[in-house]
N, C-alpha and C positions, 0 to 999 in steps of 0.2 A: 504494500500500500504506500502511494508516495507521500510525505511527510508533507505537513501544514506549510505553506508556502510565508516566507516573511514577508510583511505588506511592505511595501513604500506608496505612502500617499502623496499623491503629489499637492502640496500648497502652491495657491498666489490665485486661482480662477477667482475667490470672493477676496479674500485677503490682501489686505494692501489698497481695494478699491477702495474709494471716496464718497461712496453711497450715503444717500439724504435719511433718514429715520425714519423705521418703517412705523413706528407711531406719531408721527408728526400728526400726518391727518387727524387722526383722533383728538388727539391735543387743539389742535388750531379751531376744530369743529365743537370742543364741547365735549366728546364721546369720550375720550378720557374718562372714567369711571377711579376716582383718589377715595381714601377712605371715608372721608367724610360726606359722598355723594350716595353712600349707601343709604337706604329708609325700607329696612323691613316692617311689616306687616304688626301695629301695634308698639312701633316705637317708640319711648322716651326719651326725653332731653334732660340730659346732667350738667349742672355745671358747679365747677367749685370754687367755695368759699376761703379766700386764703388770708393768712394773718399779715397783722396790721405791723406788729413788733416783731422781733429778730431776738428774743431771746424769754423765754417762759413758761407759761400754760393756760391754757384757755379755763379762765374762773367760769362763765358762762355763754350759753347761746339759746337767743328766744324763738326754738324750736317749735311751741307754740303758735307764732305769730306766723313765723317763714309756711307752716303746716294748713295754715287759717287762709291760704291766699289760693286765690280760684286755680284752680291747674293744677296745683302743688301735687304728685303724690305722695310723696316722704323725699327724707330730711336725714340724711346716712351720717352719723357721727362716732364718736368713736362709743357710745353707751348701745349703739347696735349695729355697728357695722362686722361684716361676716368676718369670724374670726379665720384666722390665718391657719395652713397645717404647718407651717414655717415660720422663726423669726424674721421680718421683712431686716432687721440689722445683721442675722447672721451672713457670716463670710464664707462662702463657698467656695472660692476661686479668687482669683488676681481681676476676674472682670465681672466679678458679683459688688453691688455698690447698697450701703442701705438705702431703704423707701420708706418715706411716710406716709403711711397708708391706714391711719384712722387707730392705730393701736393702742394710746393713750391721748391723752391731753396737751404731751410735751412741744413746745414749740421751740424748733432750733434753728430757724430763720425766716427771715421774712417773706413773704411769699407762699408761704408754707401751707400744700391742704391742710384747713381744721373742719371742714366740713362739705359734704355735697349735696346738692337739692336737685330732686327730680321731679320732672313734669311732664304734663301734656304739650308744649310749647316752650319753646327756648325763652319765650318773654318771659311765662310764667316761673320759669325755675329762676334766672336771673332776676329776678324780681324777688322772690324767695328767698335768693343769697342774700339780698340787702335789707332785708327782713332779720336777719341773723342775731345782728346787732351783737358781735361779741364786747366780752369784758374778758381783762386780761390781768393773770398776777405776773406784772415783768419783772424780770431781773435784767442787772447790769449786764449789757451785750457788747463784745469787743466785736469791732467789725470796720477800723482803720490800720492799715497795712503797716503803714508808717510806724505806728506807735505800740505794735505788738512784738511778744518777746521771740526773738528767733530759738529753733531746735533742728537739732541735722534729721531730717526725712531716714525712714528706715530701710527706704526705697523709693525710687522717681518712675514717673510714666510706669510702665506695667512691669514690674518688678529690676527695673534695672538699679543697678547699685548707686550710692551715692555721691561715691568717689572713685574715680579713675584717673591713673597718670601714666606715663612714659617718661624716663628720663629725668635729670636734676634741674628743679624749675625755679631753683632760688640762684644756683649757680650759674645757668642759664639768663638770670636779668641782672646778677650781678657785675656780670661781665659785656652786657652789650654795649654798646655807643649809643644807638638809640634807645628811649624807652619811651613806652605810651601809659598811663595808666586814668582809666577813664568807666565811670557808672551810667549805665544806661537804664531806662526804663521804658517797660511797655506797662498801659493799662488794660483794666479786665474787660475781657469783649464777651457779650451774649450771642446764643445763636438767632439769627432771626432769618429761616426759612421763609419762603412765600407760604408756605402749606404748616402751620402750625401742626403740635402734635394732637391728636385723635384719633377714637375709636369709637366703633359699635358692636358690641359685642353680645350676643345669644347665646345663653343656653339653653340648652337640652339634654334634664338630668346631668351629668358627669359630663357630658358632649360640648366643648366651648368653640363656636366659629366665631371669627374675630376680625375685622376690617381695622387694618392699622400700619399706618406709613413705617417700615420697619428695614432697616440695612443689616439683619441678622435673624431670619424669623427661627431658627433650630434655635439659635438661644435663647430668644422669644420665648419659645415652646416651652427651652428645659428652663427658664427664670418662672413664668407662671403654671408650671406642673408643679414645681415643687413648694412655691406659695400655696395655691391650692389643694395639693394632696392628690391629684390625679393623673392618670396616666397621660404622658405626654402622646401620644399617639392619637390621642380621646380631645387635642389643640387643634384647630385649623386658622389658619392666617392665610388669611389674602392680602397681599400687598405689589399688586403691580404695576402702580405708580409711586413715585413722591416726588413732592414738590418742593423737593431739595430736604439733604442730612444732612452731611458737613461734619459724622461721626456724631449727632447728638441724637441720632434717632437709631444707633446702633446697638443699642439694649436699651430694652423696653424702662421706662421711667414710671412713677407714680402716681401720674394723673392718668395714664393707661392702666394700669392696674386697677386705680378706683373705679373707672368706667367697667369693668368688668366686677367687681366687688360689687356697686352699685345693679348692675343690670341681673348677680345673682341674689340680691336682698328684694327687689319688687317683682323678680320671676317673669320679668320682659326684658326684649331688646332694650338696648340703651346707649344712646348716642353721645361723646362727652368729646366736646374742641374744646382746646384754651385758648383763651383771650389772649391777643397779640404781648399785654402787660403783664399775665400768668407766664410766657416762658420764660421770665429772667428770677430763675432760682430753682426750678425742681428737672429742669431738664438740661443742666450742664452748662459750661461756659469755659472761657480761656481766664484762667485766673492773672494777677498782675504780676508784672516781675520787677526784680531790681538786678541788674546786673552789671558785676566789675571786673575788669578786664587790666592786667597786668602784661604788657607785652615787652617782648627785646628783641635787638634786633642788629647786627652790624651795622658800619657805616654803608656799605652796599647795600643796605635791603636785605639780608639774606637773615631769618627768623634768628632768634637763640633761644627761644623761650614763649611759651601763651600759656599763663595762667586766666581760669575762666571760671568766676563762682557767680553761682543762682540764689537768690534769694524769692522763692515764693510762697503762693497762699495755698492752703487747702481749706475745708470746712472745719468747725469744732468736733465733727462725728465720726469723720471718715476720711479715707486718703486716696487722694490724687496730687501729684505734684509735678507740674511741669516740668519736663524735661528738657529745660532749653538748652544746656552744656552739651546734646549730644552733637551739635553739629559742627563745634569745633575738634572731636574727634578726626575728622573725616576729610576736611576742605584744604589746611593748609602745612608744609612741609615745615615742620621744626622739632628739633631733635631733644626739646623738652616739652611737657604737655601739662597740664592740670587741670580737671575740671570737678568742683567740689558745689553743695548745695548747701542751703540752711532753708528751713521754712516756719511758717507761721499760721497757727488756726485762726479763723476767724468765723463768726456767727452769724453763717450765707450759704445759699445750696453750695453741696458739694461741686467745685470743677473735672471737667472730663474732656472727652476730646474735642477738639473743634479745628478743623481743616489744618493741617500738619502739623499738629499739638508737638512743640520741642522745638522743631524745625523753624516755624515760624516765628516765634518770638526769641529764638538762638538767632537767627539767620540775620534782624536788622539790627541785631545790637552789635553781634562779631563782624557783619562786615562793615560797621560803623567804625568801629574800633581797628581795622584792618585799613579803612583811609586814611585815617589819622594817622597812623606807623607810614604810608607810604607817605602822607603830606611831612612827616617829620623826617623822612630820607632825602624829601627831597625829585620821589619819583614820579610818573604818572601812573595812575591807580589801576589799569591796567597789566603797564610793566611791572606795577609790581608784586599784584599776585602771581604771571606768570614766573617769577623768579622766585617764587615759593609754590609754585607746583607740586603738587603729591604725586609721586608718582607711585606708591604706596599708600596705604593709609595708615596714616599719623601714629594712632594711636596703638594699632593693634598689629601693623607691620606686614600684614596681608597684602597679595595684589590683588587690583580690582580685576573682578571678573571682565571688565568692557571698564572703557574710562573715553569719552569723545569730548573732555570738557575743552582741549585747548581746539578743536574744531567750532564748540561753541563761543569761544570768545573770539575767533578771528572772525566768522561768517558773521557774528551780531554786530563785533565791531565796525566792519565793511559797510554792509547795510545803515549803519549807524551815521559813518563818519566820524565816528571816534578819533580818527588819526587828527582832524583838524583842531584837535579840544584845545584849551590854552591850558598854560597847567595853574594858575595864577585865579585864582578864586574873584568873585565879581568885576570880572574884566568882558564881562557878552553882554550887553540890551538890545533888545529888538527894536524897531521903528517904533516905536511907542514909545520906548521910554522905559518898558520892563527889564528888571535884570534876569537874564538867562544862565540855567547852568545845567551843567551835563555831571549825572554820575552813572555808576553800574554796581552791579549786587551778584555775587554768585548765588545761583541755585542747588538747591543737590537734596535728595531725598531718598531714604532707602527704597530697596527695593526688594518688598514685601512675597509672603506665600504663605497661605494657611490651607488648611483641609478644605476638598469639595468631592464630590461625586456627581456623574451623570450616567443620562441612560440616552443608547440612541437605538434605532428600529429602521430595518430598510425592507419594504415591502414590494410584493411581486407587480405592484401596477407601478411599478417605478418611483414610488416615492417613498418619502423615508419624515422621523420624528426623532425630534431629538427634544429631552426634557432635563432640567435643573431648576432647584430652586433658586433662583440667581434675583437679583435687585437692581431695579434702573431708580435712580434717583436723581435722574435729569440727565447723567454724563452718556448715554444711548447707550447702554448695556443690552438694550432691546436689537440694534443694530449688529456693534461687532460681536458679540456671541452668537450671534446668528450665520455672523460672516462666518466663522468658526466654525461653529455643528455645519453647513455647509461643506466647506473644505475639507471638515478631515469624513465625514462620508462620502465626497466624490462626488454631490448633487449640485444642481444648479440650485439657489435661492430661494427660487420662487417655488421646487419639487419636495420644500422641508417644510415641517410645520415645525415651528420651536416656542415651545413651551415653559416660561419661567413665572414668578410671582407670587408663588402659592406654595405652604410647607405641605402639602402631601405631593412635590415632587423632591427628586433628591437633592442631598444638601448642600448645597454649595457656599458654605461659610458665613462670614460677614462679608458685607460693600464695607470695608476700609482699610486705610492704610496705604492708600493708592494699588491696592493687591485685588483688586477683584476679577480683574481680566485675563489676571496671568493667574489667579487660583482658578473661578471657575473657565475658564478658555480652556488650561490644559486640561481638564477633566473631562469636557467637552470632548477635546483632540484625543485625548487615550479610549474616550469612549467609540469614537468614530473609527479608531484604530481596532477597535476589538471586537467592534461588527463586519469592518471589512476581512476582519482575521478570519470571522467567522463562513465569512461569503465566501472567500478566496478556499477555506478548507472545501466548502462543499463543489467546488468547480475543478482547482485540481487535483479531487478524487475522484471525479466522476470520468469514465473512458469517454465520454461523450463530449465532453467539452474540450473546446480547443487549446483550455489552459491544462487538463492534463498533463499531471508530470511536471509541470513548471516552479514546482516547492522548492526547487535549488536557485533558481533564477528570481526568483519572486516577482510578483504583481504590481503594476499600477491601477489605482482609482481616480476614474473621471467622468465627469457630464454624464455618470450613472452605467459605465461601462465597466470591469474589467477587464486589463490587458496585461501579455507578457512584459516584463521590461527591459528581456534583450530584444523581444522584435512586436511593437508594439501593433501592428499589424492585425497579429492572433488574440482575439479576445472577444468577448459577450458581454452582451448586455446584465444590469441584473437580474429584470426580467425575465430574462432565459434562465439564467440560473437556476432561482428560486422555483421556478413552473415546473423545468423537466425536476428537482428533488421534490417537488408536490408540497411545498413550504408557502404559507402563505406569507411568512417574514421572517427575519434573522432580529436576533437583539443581540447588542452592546452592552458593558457597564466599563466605565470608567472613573479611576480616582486621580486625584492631585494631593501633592505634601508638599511640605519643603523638605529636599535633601540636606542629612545633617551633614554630609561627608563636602557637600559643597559650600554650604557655609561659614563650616570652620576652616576651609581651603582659600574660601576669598571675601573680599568686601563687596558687597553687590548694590549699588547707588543708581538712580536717575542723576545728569547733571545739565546745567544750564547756565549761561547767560544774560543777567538785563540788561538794556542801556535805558535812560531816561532822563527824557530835557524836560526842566520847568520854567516856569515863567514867575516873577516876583515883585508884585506892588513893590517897589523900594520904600514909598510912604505907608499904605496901608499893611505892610504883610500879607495880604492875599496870596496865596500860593495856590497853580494852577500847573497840573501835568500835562504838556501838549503834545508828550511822543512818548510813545515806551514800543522798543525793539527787544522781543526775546529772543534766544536761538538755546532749544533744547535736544537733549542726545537722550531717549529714553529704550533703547534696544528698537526691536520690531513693532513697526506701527501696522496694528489693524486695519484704522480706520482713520486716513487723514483727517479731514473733515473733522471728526468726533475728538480727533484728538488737539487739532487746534482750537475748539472749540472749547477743551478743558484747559488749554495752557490762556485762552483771551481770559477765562472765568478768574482761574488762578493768577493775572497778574490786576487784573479790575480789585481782587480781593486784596492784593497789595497796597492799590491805591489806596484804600479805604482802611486798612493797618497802618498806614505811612500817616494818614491828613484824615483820616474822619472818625474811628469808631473808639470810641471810651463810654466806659460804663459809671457814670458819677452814680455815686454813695452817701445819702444822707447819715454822715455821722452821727448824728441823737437817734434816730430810728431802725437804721441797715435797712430802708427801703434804696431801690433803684429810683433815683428821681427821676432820668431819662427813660423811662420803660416804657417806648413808644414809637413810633419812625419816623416822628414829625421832629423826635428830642435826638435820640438815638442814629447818628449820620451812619450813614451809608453812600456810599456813589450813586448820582442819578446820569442819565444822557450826559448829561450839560459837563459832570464829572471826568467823562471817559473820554481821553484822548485820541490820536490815530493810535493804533494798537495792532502791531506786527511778529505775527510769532512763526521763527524758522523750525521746521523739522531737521534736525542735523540726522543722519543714517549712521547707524551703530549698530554694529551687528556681537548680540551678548551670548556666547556656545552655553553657557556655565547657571545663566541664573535660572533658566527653566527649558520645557522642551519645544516652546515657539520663542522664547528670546526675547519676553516679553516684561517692560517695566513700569511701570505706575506714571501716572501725568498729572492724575486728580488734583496735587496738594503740589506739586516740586512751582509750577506756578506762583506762588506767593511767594515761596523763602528768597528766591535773587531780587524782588521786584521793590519789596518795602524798604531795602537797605540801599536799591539805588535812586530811588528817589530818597530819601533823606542826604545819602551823598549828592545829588543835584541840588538839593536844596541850599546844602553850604556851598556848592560851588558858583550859587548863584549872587550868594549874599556875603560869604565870607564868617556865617554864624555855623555854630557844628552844635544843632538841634538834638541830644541826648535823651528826650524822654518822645514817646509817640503816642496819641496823635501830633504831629508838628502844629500847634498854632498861631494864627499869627501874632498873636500878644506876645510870642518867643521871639519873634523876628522884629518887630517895633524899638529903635534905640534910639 
């Protein structure tokens, strides 16, 4: 019998195309179906009532009154809210966080569910909430950054250590010509999705179906199985849209959990949105940092030393603590390292991830402090990162799997006209009268892989199914995973039905970390591999088929054929295949990991490029971005289109971590006084410059088995630290805390 022929599938017929979203339509028209456009049969409206203070317990609430008001059905507090099969504080894991979810009385910040009202009508139940009228026993609440006591973190971002170094970092600045030493800060950002978080959630008996914007519904599953006590199998999540995550919709939060709490105490559906003002505190944020930077450096430019400490926040309860040190790991060559943290509780939802948690607020403060060392050499800030080039990584002495950064700096520079820059700080205005200045910001972000699974199916009428539970959250995951299950079955596009959105398909991980494409993609691609294994077994083994015997030579798949691969001539449809073996279909399974042997072999990063010119009231400080050029190297590009579309996002996101977005804190209260979009800046049009982003081609053998890297989030880390460098190059001020405003600039 001739042995199982090894496939080669051929890539690049979907792959690599530029193809539009095959949900758009929907989207543009309306059809789009988001969780909150669900309305099953006898729904309710929940909405919740959240606290006024940031530190104590609710004395009372006039349940009563809220109960007396037309529509009202009940009034879920914690003297009846369903109790828990789990402590919603216990720790299960590194990405288990506690939830306040009606347990006691206690209130540990402000914002905080203390109660939810149900109705027949969303007036009625909001009407209800204000009916509430709590009274509160407060206690003194620490919730200013500035004036609380530092302690060393036991651990940063998901369990990485708190301190790491290479080399002698005292001996190192003791001995250089130059030195920098300089504190930077960013402020705490909320997330603010278009699509706030929501749910409607049904039971039946033990059975919970659940409409909820989610970037990880298997965790979903195993977070509220084990809250509830029931069989995770016995969860169904639909979520095949969102209207944007940005990692804060990647484990489920506690106003989703109430909605389900809620809709199992009155034993109907129950629909529960927060208020644009309820997301800032129970669903995550970028907490604020302070950060000092000790550098050295010959009189060449050439490093001797970067010392790099974090001082951030967590909550009083629980931990998270930014990881901004990591990315001075990774960017720049110097033969001493340090990067050390301290952190501080304070009495405010816990922080969690928010679009390159680490990366992003490491990225505009190190390459802030990386201008300054060239400005104090003497170089242009170009030259003189390339004269600190990693050609290793820093920290850990690894070579990168793929490295195209200096491709990125030359093509962005080109494009840019970087060459013509003056090196002489407020020496441009434009015909107006503005001062002009140009900086740049390296980008760079790892480059991620968690568990996935998929399943695909090629049947005898020539088409084929490919299923995952996979998440689009705006960045068309609906698209290039499609281009994928395509490719590695060998079908044309339009001959697949693919199927993601829903936890009763397989799991394909979280959406984050920039890893979603290259986690569920390859599981896709192995899966595609292991149905055409299957196909190609039953062809040549059959005498009848032309590929007989061909197990040494092995097969290609295409446009729904197999063929030999030394003479591509000889081969069948699948069609034939599967008909003469009397098979109505073949299935696939395939999985994804990350390799541990590849990991510990190399450093595996996206990297990038900014440039960016601004423009600067000299009287007013107005500061305006009017150009940003990126050029990024992220391995194998899917899907152009999709992919520039996430590096325009992630450098717009820059804009708005550079000049717009801080979370003011009423100090007597720990309420968010901005908690709103009118208070709360973000980028509008008027904000968004020309905006140009190069694909640089980089081909990665090492980090996975299509060569595939993250884009989602590596956008923001070079973008916020070049413009902040334009902005002193425009004015000659060196702007250390972000947002930049112009009251900083006014002398």
């Amino acid at each position: 019998m001739p042995e199982t022929a090894p496939v080669h599938i051929r890539q690049g017929s979907s792959i690599g195309q530029p193809l539009t979203r095959r949900e758009a339509l929907l989207k543009v028209t309306g059809r789009a179906r988001y969780a909150a456009d669900n309305h099953p049969p006898g729904m309710l409206y929940a909405v919740v009532a959240a606290s006024s203070i940031a530190r104590g317990r609710v004395a009372s609430l006039d349940v009563t009154a809220a109960k007396s008001h037309p529509g009202v059905a009940e009034v879920m507090t914690p003297a009846n809210a369903p109790k828990l099969a789990q402590d919603p504080d216990e720790k299960a894991n590194p990405f288990t966080f506690r939830l306040d979810l009606l347990q006691n009385d206690r209130v540990r910040y402000a914002n905080q569910a203390i109660a939810v009202v149900i109705a027949e009508t969303l007036e009625a139940a909001t009407e209800g909430a204000l009916l509430l009228r709590p009274t509160y026993e407060t206690e003194p609440a620490h919730v200013v950054f500035a004036s609380a006591t530092p302690f060393v973190p036991p651990s940063v971002g998901v369990g990485d250590q708190p301190k790491a170094s290479r080399g002698d970092v005292e001996s190192g600045l003791t001995g250089a010509e130059k030195r920098v030493d300089a504190t930077y800060e960013t402020a705490a950002q909320y997330h603010n999705a278009m699509e706030p978080h929501a749910i409607v959630a049904q039971w039946d008996g033990d059975r919970l179906v659940i409409d909820t914007p989610s970037q990880g519904m298997a965790m979903a599953q195993s977070r509220i199985a084990g809250l509830f006590g029931i069989d995770q199998a016995d969860i169904h999540i639909r979520s095949p849209f969102l209207g944007g995550g940005f990692g804060s919709k990647g484990l489920i939060s506690g106003p989703q959990v109430l909605g389900i709490m809620a809709a199992r105490l009155v034993n109907r559906p129950v629909k529960l949105v927060l208020r644009r003002e309820q997301m800032y505190g129970p669903v995550g944020h970028r907490a604020a940092t302070r950060q000092s930077f000790r550098i050295g450096a010959k009189a060449d430019g050439t490093l001797t030393a970067l010392d790099h400490h974090t001082v951030t926040a967590s909550s009083s309860f629980d931990d998270f603590f930014e990881p901004s040190g990591g990315v001075s790991h990774t960017l720049y060559a110097t033969p001493a390292l340090s990067t050390t943290y301290e952190a501080v509780r304070l009495d405010m939802g816990t922080p969690l991830f928010m679009r390159a948690p680490g990366e992003a607020s490491g990225s505009v403060a190190l390459e802030g402090a990386i201008d300054e060392m060239a400005e104090s050499c003497g170089l242009d800030p170009l030259e003189f990162r390339l004269k600190n080039y990693a050609e290793v990584e820093p920290l850990t002495g690894k070579p990168f799997s793929s490295k195209a950064l200096r491709d990125c700096y030359v093509q962005g520079a080109k494009r840019f006209g970087w060459a013509s820059r003056p090196l002489a700080p407020r020496s441009m205005r434009d015909p107006a009268g503005l001062l002009v200045g140009w900086g740049m910001g390296t980008a760079t972000f790892p480059a991620l892989m968690f568990q996935a699974e998929a399943r695909a199916e090629l049947r005898a009428d020539g088409t084929g199914t490919v299923d995952i539970g996979a998440h689009d959250m705006g960045q068309g995951a609906w698209t290039a995973l499609a281009q994928i299950a395509a490719d590695g079955v060998g079908l044309p596009l339009d001959r697949i039905t693919f199927n993601m959105g829903t936890s009763d398909l397989p799991n394909a991980g979280i959406a984050g970390g920039s890893a979603h494409t290259a986690t569920a993609g390859s599981a896709i691609h192995n899966a595609g591999a292991s149905v055409i294994a299957a196909l190609a077994a039953l062809a040549t083994n059959d005498e009848r088929s032309p590929l007989f015997g061909a197990g040494n030579t092995g097969v290609l798949a295409r446009d729904g054929r197999l063929m030999r691969r030394d003479d591509e001539s000889r081969g069948e449809s699948y069609s034939d295949i599967l008909n003469r073996a009397g098979r109505h279909s073949v299935e696939g399974k395939g999985q994804a990991a990350p390799n541990p042997g590849t990991q510990q072999s190399y450093a595996m990063h996206a990297h990038g490029a900014v440039f960016a010119e601004v423009k600067v009231d000299p009287t007013l400080g107005q500061i305006r971005v009017t150009r940003l050029v990126g050029a990024f190297a992220a391995g194998r590009v899917i899907n152009p289109r999709m992919v520039e579309s996430q590096y325009y996002g992630g450098m717009i996101w820059g804009i708005s971590f550079a000049l717009h977005e801080q979370a003011i804190t009423d100090a007597r209260s720990g309420r968010i006084t901005n908690a709103n979009l009118a208070e709360y800046h973000v980028p509008v049009n008027a904000d968004v410059p020309s905006v140009e982003a190069i694909l640089v081609d980089e081909h990665d053998p090492h980090v996975n088995a299509l060569g595939i890297k993250g884009v989602g989030e590596i956008g923001v880390t070079g973008t916020a630290g070049a413009i902040a460098n334009a902005v002193w190059h425009a004015t000659g001020h060196r702007a250390r805390k972000t947002p930049i405003t112009l009251d900083t600039l006014i002398r």
